[in-house]
C-alpha positions in Angstrom: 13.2 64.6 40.4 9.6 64.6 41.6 8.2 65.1 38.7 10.1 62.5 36.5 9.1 59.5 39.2 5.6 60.6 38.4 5.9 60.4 34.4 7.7 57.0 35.3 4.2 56.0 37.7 2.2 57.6 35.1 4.2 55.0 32.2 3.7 52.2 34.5 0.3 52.4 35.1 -0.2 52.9 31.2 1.5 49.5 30.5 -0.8 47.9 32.9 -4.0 49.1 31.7 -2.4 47.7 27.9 -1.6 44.5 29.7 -5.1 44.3 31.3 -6.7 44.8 27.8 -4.9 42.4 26.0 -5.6 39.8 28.5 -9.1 40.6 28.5 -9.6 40.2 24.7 -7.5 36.7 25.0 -10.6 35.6 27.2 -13.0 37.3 25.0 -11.9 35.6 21.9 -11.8 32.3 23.8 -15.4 32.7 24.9 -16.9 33.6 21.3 -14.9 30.4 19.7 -16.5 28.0 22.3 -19.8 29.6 21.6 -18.8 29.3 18.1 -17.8 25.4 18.3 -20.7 24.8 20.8 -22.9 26.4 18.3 -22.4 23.6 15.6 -26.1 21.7 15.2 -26.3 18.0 15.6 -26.2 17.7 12.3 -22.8 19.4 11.6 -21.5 17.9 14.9 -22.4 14.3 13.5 -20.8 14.8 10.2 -17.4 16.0 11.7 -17.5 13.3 14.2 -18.0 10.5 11.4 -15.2 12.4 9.5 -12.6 11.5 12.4 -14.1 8.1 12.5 -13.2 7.4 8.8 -9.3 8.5 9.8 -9.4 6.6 13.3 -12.0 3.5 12.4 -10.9 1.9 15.9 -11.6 4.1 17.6 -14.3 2.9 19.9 -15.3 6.2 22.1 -16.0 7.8 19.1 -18.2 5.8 17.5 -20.3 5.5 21.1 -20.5 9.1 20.7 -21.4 9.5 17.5 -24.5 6.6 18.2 -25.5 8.9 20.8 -25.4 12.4 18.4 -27.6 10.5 15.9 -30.0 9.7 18.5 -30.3 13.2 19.5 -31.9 14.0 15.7 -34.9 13.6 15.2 -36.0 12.5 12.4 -33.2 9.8 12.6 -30.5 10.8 10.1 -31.1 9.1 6.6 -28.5 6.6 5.4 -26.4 7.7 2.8 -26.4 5.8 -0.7 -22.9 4.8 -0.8 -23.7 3.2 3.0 -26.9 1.5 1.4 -25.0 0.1 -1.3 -22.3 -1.4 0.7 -25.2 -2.8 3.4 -26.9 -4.0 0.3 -23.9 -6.0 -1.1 -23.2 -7.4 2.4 -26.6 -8.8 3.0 -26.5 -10.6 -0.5 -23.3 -12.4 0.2 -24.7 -13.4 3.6 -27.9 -14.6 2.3 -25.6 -17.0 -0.4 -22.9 -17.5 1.9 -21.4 -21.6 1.6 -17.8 -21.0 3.3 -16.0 -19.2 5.9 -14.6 -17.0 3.3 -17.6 -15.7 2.0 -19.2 -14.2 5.7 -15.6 -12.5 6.0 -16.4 -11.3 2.5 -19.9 -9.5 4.0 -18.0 -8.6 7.1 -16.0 -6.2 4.9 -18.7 -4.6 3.3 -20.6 -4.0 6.4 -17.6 -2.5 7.9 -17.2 0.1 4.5 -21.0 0.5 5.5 -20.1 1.7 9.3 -18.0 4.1 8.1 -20.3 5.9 6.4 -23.2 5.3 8.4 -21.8 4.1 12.4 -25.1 4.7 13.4 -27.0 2.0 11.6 -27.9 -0.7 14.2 -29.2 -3.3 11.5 -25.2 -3.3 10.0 -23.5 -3.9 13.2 -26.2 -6.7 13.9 -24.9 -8.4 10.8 -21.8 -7.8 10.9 -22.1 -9.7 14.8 -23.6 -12.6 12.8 -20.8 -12.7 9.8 -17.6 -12.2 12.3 -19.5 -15.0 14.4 -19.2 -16.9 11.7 -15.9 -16.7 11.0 -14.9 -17.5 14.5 -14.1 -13.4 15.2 -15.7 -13.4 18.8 -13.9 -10.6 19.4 -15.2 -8.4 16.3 -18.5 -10.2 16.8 -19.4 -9.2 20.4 -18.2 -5.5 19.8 -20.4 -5.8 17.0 -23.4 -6.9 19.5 -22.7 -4.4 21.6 -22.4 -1.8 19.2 -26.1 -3.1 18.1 -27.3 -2.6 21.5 -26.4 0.9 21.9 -27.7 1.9 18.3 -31.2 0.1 18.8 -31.7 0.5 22.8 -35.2 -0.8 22.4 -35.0 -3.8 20.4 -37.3 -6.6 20.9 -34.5 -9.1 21.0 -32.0 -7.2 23.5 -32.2 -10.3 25.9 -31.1 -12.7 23.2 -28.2 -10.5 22.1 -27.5 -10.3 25.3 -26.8 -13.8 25.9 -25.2 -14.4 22.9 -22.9 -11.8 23.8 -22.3 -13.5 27.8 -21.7 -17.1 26.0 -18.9 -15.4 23.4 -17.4 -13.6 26.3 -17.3 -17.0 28.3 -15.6 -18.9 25.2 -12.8 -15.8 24.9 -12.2 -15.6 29.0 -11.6 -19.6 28.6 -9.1 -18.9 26.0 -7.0 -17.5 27.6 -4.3 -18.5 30.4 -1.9 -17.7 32.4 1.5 -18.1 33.8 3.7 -17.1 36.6 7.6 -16.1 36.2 9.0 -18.3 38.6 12.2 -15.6 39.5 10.6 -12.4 39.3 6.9 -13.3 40.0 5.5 -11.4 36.7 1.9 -12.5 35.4 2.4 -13.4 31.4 -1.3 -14.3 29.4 -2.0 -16.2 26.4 -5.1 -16.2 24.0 -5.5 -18.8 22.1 -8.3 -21.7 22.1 -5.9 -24.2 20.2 -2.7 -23.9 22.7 -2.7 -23.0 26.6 0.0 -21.5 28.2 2.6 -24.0 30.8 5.1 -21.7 31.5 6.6 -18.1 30.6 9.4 -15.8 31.5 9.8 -12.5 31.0 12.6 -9.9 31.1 11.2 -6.8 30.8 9.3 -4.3 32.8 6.2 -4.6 34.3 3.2 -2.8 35.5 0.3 -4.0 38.2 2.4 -7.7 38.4 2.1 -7.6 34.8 4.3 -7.7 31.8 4.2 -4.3 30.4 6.4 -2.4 27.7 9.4 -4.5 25.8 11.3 -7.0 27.1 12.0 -10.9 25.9 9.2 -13.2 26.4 10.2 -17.3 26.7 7.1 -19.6 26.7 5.8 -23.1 26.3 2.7 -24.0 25.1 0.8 -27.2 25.2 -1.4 -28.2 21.9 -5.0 -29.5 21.9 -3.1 -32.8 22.1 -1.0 -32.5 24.4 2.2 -31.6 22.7 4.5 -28.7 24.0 6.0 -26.1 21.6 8.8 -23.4 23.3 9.1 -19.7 21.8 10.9 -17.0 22.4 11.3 -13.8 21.3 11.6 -9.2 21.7 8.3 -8.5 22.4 5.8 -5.6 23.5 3.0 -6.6 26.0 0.4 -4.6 27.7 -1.5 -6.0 30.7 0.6 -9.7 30.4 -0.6 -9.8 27.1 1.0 -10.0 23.1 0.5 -6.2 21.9 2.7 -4.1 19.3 5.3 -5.2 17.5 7.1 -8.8 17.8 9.3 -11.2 16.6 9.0 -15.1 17.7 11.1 -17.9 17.0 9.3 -21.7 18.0 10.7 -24.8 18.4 8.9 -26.8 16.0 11.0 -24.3 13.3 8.2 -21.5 12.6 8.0 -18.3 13.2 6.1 -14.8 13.4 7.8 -11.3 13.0 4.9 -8.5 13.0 2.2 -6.9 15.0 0.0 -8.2 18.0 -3.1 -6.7 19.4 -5.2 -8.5 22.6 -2.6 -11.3 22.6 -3.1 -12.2 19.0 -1.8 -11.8 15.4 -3.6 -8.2 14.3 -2.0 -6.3 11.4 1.2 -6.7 9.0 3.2 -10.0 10.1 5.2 -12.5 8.4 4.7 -16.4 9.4 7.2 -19.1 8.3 5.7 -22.0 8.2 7.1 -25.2 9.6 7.0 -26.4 5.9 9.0 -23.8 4.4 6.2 -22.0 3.2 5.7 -18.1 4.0 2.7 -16.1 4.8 3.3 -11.8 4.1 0.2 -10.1 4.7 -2.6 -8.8 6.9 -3.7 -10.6 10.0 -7.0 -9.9 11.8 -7.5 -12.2 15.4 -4.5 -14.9 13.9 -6.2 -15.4 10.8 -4.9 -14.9 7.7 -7.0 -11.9 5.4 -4.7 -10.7 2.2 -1.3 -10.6 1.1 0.6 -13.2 -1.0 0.8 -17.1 -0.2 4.6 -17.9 -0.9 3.9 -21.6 -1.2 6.9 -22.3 -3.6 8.7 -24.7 -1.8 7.2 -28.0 0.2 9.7 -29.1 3.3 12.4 -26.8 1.9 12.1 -28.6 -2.1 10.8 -26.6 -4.7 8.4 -27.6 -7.2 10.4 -29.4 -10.3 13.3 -30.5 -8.3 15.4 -32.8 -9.3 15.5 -36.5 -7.0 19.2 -35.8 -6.0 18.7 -31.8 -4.8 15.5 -33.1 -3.1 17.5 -35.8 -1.2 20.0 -33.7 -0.4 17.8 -30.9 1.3 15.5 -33.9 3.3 18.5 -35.3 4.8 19.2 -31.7 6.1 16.7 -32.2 8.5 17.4 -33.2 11.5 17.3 -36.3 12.7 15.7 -37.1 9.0 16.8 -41.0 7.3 16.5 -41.6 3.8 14.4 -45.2 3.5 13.6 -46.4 -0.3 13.4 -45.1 -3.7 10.4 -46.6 -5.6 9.3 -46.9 -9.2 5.4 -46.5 -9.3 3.5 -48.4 -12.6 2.8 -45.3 -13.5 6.3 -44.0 -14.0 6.5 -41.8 -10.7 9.4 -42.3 -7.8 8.5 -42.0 -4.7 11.1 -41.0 -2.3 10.4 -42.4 1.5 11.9 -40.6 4.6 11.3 -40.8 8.2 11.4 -37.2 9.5 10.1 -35.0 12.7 6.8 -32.7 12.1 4.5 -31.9 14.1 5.8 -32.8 17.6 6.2 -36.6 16.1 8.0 -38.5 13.6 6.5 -39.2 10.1 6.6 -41.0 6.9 6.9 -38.6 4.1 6.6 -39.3 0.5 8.1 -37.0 -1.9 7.1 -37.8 -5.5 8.6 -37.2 -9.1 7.7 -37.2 -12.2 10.5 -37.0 -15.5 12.5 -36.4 -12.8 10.8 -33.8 -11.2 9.4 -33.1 -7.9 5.3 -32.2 -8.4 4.6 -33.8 -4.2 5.1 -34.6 -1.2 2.3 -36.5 1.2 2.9 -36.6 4.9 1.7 -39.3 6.5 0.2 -39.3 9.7 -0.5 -43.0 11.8 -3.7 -43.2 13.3 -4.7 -45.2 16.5 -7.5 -47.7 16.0 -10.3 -46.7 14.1 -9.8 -42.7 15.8 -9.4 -41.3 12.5 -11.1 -37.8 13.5 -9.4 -37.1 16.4 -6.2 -36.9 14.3 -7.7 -35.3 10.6 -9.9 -32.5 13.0 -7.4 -30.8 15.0 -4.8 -31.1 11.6 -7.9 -29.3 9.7 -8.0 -26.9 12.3 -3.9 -26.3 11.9 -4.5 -25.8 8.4 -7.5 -23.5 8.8 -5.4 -21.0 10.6 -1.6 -21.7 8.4 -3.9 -20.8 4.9 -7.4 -19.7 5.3 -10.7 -21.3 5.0 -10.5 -24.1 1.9 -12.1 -24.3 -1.3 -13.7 -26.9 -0.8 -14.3 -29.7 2.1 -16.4 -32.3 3.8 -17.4 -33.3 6.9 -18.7 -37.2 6.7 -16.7 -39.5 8.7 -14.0 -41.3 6.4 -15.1 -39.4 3.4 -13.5 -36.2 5.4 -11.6 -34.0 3.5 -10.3 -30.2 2.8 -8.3 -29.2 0.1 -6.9 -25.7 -0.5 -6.0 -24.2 -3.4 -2.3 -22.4 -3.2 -1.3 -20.9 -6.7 0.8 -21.7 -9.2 -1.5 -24.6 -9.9 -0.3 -26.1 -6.7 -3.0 -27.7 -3.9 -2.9 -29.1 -0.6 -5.4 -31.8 0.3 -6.0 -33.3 3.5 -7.9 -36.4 3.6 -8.4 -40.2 5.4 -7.1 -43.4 3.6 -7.2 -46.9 4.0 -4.2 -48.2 3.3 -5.3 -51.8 3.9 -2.0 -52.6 6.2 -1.8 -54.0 8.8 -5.1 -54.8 8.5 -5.6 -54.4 12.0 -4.5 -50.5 11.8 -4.9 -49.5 8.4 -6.5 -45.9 8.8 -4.4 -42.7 7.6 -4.5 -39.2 7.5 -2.7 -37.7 4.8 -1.7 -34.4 4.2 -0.9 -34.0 0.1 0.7 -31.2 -1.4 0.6 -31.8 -5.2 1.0 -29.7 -9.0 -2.5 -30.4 -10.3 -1.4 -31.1 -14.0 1.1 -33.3 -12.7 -1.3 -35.5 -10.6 -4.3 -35.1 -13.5 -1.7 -37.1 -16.0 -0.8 -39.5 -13.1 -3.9 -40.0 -11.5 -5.0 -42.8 -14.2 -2.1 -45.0 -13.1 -1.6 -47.6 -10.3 0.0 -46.2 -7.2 1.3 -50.5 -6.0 5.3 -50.3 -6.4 6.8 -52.2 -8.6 9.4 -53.5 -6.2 12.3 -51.7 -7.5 14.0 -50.4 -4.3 17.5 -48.3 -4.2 
């Protein structure tokens, strides 16, 4: 008996000792593959850090880091070609740029630049000055900042500086806040065009904020002065717009995508108030690619006939059917009195052979304050289909026309209609088939006085 509780001790002991071993080489084999990883030179260290970059480009931290790995190498690492010949294409389109799309063109290159080369101050410098001017404050002050840490003695720190405390200013202004009457949840809005009246949420919150998914119910108050009401399943993140959403507004459009910082940022789809449908890519609420579905104009589509574009007017609401008018020029002009834009308008639908190829929407202006209508309805426009191809600021000569496929346009612009001579100033808003309107546009536009 003695002798077999001593094998067993013996046995016991053994298995320890085994225990004890294999522990010991766990830590041992720990220890060598940190000295392995700390091991890696700058160098190697940069390259595998730019490397997760290029699969997470958003990823802030990591770019600060990898700023501070190039500065550890001396000499300073040399820019790759590819990087160079991104930077280079950038600055050209910069140096020639005439239009908003054009700087968002650069922007893009600089950004393929960063990727390759996140440490090169000069490209986030410019790419500050080409999301500036594109009305990205965001992009631009990260950009500034960004340009700051990668050239931490530049002469004009101070001026960057400021630039960036002004842009900051302009972005805390835009946005506003609200208070949930029942539950006392905070709910934010960023926007520079519409600030915030009232919200509600349903949904969980965090710090007396909405947080998480819920449905979010607000009203919003225009530039001037109009509310719009929306509603919709959101997510938010510290009272503000931020994954994936879908809202409905009262003025008949709507947005069903992704949010970031309280704004349109990735895949969305926008109905327009005007039937027209937006699928793409947004970046900060503007529009950057997909396809313009612009095939229909206040529910009619291009070529419709006058009775199937009567019948889908008067399925607006509160919508009446005025005159029918025979132009010298052999168009008909349709006249309606319908609700857009918070206010009822005059809208023209045109035909020619019996086929829709426009409608104008006309907008009444007070006194000689033509701007203060066409401005904010440029701005509207600016945002619903991109920067136009071609415009002009100069007082009544004011105009902006896009171009939207299918050899379709859109052209806001001032006229004169000459009545009542005491308020004759317009704004129109002209959607129009340019082949159509080249064979017209010789021909008088004074009715002939045939009215049905």
């Amino acid at each position: 008996m003695f002798e077999r509780h001593i094998g067993s001790f013996f046995k016991e002991v053994k298995g320890a000792r085994a225990l004890i071993v294999l522990l010991f080489c766990v830590v041992m084999l720990g220890i060598l593959y940190s000295a392995e990883a700390q091991s890696l030179s700058p160098q190697e260290a940069l390259q595998e850090s730019i490397s997760d970059l290029q699969v997470n480009p958003n990823d802030n931290a990591l770019r600060q880091k990898i700023i501070k790995l190039s500065q550890e190498i001396k000499p300073e690492p040399a820019i790759p070609a590819e990087a160079e010949k991104f930077g280079n294409r950038a600055e050209y389109v910069i140096k020639n740029a005439k239009t908003d799309a054009d700087f968002a063109d650069a922007a893009k290159e600089y950004e393929k630049a960063l990727l390759i080369a996140p440490w090169v101050s000069a490209y986030y410098f410019n790419l500050g000055v080409a999301s500036e001017k594109t009305g990205q404050l965001q992009d631009a002050v990260r950009s500034y900042k960004f340009y700051l840490m990668a050239a931490p003695n530049a002469q004009d720190t101070q001026e960057v500086r400021k630039q960036i405390d002004g842009m900051e200013y302009v972005l805390e202004k835009a946005i506003s806040w609200a208070v949930d009457p029942s539950t006392g949840c905070r709910i934010a809005w960023n926007s520079s065009d519409y600030t915030l009246r009232a919200a509600s949420w349903s949904g969980p919150m965090a710090d007396g904020k909405a947080e998480g998914r819920g449905t979010l119910r607000v009203t919003v108050q225009s530039r001037n002065g109009h509310d719009i009401q929306g509603s919709g399943e959101v997510e938010m993140v510290a009272g503000l717009l931020d994954g994936r959403g879908a809202i409905n507004w009262s003025d008949n459009h709507s947005y069903d995508g992704y949010f970031k910082d309280g704004m349109r940022n990735g895949k969305g789809i926008m109905k327009f108030s005007d039937d027209h449908v937006y699928d793409g890519t947004w970046k900060n609420d503007r529009q950057l690619v997909g396809q313009m579905n612009v095939d229909k104009v206040l529910g009619i589509p291009w070529g419709a006939p006058e009775k199937e574009a009567k019948l889908i007017m008067l399925q607006h609401p509160n919508t009446k059917f005025y005159t029918r008018k025979k132009e010298r020029n052999g168009t008909i002009t349709q006249t309606y009195m319908t609700p857009y834009h918070n206010d009822s308008r005059e809208i023209w639908v045109h035909f020619y052979e019996g086929k829709m190829f426009g409608v104008s929407i006309v907008f009444v202006v007070n006194g000689d304050q033509f701007l203060e209508q066409f401005n904010p309805l440029k701005e509207i426009l600016l945002q619903t289909y991109g920067p136009p191809g071609s415009m002009a600021d100069k007082g009544f000569d004011s105009f902006a026309k896009w171009t939207l496929g299918g050899g379709n346009f859109l052209k806001l612009r001032i006229w004169n209609s000459q009545f009542p001579p005491q308020n004759p100033f317009r704004v129109l808003m002209q959607y129009a088939n340019s082949q159509v309107a080249d064979i017209v546009n010789g021909g008088s536009a004074k009715s002939s006085g045939k009215n049905d």
